[in-house]
Rosetta silent file (secondary structure, phi, psi, omega in degrees, C-alpha in Angstrom):
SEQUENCE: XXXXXXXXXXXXXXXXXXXXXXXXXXXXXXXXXXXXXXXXXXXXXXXXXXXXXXXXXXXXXXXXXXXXXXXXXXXXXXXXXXXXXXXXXXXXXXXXXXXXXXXXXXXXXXXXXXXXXXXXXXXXXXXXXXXXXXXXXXXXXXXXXXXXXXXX
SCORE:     score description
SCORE:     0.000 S_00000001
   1 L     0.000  128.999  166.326   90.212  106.321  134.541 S_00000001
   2 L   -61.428  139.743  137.845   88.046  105.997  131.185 S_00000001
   3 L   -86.141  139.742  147.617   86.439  102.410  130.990 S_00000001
   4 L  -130.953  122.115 -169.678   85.573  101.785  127.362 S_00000001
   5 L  -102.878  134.123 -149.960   82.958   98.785  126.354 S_00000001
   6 L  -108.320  137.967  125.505   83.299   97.120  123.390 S_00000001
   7 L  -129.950  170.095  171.646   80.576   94.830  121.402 S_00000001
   8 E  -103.478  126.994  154.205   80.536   92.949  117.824 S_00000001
   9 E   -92.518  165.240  158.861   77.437   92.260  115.653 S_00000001
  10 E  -150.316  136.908 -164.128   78.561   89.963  112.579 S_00000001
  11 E  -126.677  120.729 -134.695   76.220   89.171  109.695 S_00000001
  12 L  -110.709 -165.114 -175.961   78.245   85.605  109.017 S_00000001
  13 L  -106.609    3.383  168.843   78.587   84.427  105.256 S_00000001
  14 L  -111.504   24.805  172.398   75.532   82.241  105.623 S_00000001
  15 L   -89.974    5.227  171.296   73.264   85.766  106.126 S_00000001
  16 L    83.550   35.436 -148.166   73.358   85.594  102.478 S_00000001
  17 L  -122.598   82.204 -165.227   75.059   88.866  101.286 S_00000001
  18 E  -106.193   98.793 -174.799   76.239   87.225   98.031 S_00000001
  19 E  -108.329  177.258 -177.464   77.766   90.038   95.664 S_00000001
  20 E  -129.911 -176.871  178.191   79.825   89.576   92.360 S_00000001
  21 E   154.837  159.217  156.853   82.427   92.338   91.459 S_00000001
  22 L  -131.618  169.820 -169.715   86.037   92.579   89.968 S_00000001
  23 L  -107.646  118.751 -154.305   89.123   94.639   90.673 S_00000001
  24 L  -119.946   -1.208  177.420   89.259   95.402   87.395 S_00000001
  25 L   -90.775   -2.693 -175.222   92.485   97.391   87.610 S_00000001
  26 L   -79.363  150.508 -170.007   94.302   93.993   89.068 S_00000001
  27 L  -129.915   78.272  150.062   96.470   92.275   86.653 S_00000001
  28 L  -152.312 -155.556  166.373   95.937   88.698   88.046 S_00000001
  29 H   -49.751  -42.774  171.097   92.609   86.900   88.210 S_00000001
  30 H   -82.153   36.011  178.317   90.674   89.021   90.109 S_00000001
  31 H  -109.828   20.538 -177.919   90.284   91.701   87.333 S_00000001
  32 L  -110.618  139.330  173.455   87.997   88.662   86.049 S_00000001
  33 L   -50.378  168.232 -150.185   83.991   89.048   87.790 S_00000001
  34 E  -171.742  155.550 -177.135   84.428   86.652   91.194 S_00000001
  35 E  -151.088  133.773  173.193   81.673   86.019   93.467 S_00000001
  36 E  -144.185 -175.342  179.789   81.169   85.917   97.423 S_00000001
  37 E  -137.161   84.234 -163.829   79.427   85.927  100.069 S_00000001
  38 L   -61.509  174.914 -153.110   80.509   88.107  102.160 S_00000001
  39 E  -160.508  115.348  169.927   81.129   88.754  106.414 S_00000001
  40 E  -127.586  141.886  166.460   80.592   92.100  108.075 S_00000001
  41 E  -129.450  169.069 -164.134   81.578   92.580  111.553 S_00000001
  42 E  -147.706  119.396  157.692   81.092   95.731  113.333 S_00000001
  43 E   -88.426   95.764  150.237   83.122   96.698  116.667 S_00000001
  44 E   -56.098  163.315  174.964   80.911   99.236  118.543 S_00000001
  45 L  -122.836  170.199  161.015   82.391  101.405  121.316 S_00000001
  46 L   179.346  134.073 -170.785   81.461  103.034  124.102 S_00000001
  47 L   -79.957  -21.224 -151.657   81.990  105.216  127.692 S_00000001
  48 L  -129.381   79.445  155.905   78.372  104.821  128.873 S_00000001
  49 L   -65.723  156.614 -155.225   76.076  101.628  128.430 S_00000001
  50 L   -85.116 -137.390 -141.106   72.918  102.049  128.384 S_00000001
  51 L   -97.988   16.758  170.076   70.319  101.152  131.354 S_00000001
  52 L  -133.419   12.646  164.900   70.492   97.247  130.262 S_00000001
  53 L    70.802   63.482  156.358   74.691   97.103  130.130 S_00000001
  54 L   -96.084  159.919  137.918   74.249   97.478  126.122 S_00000001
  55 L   -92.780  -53.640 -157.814   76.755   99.172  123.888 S_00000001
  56 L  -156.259  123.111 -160.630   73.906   98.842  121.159 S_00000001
  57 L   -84.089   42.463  157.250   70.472   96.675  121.168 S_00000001
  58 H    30.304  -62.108  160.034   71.253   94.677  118.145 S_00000001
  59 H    -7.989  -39.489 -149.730   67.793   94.538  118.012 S_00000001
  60 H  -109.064    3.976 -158.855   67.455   98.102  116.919 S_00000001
  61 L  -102.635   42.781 -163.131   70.230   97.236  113.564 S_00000001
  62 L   -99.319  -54.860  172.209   67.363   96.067  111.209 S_00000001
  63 H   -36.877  -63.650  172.512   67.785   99.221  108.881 S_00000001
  64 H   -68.496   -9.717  152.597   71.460   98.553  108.589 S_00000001
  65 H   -82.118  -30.338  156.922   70.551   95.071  107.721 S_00000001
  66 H   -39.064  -66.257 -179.979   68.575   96.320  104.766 S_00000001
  67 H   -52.495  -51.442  169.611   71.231   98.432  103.844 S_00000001
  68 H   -59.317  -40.324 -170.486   73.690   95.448  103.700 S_00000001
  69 H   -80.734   -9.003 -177.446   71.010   93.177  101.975 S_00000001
  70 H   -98.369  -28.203 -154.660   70.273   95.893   99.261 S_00000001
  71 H   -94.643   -2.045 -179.185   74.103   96.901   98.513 S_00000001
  72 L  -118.344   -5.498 -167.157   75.287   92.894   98.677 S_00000001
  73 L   -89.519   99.840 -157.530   72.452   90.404   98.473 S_00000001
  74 L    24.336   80.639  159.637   72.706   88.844   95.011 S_00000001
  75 L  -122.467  170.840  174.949   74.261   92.157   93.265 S_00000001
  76 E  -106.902  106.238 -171.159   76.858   93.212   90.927 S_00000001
  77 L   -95.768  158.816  154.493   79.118   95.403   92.395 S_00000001
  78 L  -157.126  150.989  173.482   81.209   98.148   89.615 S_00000001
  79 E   -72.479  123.315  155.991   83.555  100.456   90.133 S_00000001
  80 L   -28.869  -42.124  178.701   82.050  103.797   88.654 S_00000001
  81 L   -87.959   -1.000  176.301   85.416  103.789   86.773 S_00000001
  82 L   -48.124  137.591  151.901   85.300  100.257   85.186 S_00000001
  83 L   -54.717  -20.605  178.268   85.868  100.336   81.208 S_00000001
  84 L  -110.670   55.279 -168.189   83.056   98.119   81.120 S_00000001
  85 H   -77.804  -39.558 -178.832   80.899  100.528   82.906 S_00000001
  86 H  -112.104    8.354  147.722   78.237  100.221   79.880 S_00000001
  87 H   -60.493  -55.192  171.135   78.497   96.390   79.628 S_00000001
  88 H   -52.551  -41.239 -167.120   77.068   96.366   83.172 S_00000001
  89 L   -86.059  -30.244  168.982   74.568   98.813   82.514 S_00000001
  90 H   -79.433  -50.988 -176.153   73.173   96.544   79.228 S_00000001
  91 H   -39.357  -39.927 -156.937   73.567   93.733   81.477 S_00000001
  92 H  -102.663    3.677 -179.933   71.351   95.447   84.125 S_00000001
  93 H   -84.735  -57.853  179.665   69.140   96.803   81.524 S_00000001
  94 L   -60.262    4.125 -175.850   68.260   93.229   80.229 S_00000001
  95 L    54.779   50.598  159.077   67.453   92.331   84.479 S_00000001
  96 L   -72.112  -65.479 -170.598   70.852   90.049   83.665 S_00000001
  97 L   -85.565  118.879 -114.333   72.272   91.931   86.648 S_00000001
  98 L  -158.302   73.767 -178.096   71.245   93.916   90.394 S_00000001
  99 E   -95.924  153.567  164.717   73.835   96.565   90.022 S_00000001
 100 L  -156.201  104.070 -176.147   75.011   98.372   92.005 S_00000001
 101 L   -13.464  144.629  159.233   77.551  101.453   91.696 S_00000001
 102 E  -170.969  176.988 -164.726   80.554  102.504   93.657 S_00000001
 103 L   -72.263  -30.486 -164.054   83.649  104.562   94.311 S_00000001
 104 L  -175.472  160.103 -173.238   85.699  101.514   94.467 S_00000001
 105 L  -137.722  150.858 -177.405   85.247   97.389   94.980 S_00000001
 106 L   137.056  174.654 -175.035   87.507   94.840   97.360 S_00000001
 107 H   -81.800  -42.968 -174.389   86.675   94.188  101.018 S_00000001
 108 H   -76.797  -12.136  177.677   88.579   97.468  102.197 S_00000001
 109 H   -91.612  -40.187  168.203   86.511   99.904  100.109 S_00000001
 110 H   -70.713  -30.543 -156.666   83.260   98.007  101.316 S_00000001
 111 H   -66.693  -18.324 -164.394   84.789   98.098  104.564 S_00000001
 112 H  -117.727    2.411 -175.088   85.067  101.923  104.815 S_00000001
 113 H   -79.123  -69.927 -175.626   81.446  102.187  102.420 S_00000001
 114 H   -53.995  -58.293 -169.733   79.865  100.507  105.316 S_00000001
 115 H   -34.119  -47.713 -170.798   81.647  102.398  108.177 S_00000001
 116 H   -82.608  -16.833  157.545   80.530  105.787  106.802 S_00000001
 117 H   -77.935  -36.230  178.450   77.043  105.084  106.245 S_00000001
 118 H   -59.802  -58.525  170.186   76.882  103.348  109.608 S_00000001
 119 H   -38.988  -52.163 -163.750   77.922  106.688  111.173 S_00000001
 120 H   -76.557  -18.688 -171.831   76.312  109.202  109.108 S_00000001
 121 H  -101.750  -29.398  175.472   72.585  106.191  110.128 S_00000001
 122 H   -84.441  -34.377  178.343   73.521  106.404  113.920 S_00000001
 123 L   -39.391  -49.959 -178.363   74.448  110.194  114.134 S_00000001
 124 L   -71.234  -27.241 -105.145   70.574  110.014  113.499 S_00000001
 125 L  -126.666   93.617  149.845   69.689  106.871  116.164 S_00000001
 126 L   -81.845  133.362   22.124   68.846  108.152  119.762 S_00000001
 127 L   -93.908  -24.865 -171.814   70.048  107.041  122.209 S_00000001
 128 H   -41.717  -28.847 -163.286   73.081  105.568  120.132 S_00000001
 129 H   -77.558    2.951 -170.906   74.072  109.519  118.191 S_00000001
 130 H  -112.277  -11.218 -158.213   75.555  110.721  122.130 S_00000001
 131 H  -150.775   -2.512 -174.525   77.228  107.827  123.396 S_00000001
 132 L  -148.814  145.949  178.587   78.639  104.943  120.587 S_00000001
 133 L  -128.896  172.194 -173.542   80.911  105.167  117.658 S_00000001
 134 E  -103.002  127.861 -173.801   81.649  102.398  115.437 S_00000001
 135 E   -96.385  -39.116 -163.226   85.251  101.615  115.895 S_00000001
 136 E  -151.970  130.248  149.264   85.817   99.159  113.104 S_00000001
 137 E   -80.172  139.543  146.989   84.124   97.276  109.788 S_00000001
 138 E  -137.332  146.584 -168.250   85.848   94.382  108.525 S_00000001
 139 E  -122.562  145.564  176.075   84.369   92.755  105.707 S_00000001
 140 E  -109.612  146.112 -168.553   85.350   89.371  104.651 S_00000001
 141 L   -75.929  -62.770 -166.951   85.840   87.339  101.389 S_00000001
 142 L  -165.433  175.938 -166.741   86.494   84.022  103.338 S_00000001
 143 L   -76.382   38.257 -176.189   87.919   82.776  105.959 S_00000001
 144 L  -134.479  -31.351 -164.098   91.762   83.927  104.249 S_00000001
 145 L  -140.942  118.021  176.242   90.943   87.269  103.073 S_00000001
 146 E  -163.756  149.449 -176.377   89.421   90.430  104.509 S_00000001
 147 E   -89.106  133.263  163.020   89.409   94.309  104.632 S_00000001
 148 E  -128.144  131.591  177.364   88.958   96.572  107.771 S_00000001
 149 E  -108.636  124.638  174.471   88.609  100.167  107.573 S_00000001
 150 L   -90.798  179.466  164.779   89.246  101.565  111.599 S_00000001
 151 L  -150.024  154.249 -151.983   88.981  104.492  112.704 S_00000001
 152 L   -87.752    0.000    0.000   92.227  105.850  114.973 S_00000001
């Protein structure tokens, strides 16, 4: 029988990873800018821990804390497709703004932004690229509202 071992990291809504963004295709309030501070959790997986009954040495996530602190830590998220796509860009021209592009904005689009970089940063990672996948992001708003992208 596989055993499979599970841990979480979570970087909590006081780590500071306070973005602004709109849905700008939503036709209630939140096609208006909105601002949080968001909660990523991470499920690792695994068959094999390693020689200190790890999934992953938390220790060793400092890159991928960067990475969260550069694309959410007082930024401006836009959708590449926003109509106000060059509003943002005078905004960030004038240092109004910390922008920073993407395919798409909401907690399930960061949710699968983060997944796929976390893969594509451990795939690189020894011991971690042989033996742990990331099972799940979920990124949170607040405690009411949050995105997960899995993977089946």
């Amino acid at each position: 029988m596989t055993r499979i071992t599970g841990s979480t990291k979570t970087y909590t809504h006081a780590q500071g990873l306070s973005c602004c963004f709109r849905q700008w295709r939503a036709k209630s309030h939140c096609n208006m800018l909105h601002g949080y501070s968001l909660q990523v959790e991470v499920e690792f997986e695994t068959e094999k821990v390693d020689d200190k009954n790890w999934v992953v040495d938390f220790g060793g996530l400092k890159e991928f804390k960067k990475y969260l602190e550069h694309l959410f830590d007082h930024t401006t998220i836009v959708d590449i497709d926003d109509p106000e796509a060059n509003t943002f860009k005078q905004m960030a021209d004038k240092k109004m703004i910390n922008i920073q592009w993407v395919n798409a904005v909401g907690c399930e689009a960061f949710s699968k932004l983060i997944l796929e970089w976390l893969v594509n940063w451990l795939e690189g990672q020894e011991p971690y690229s042989s033996r742990v996948i990331v099972k799940k992001v979920e990124v949170r708003e607040h405690g009411g509202n949050s995105g997960y992208t899995r993977v089946a």
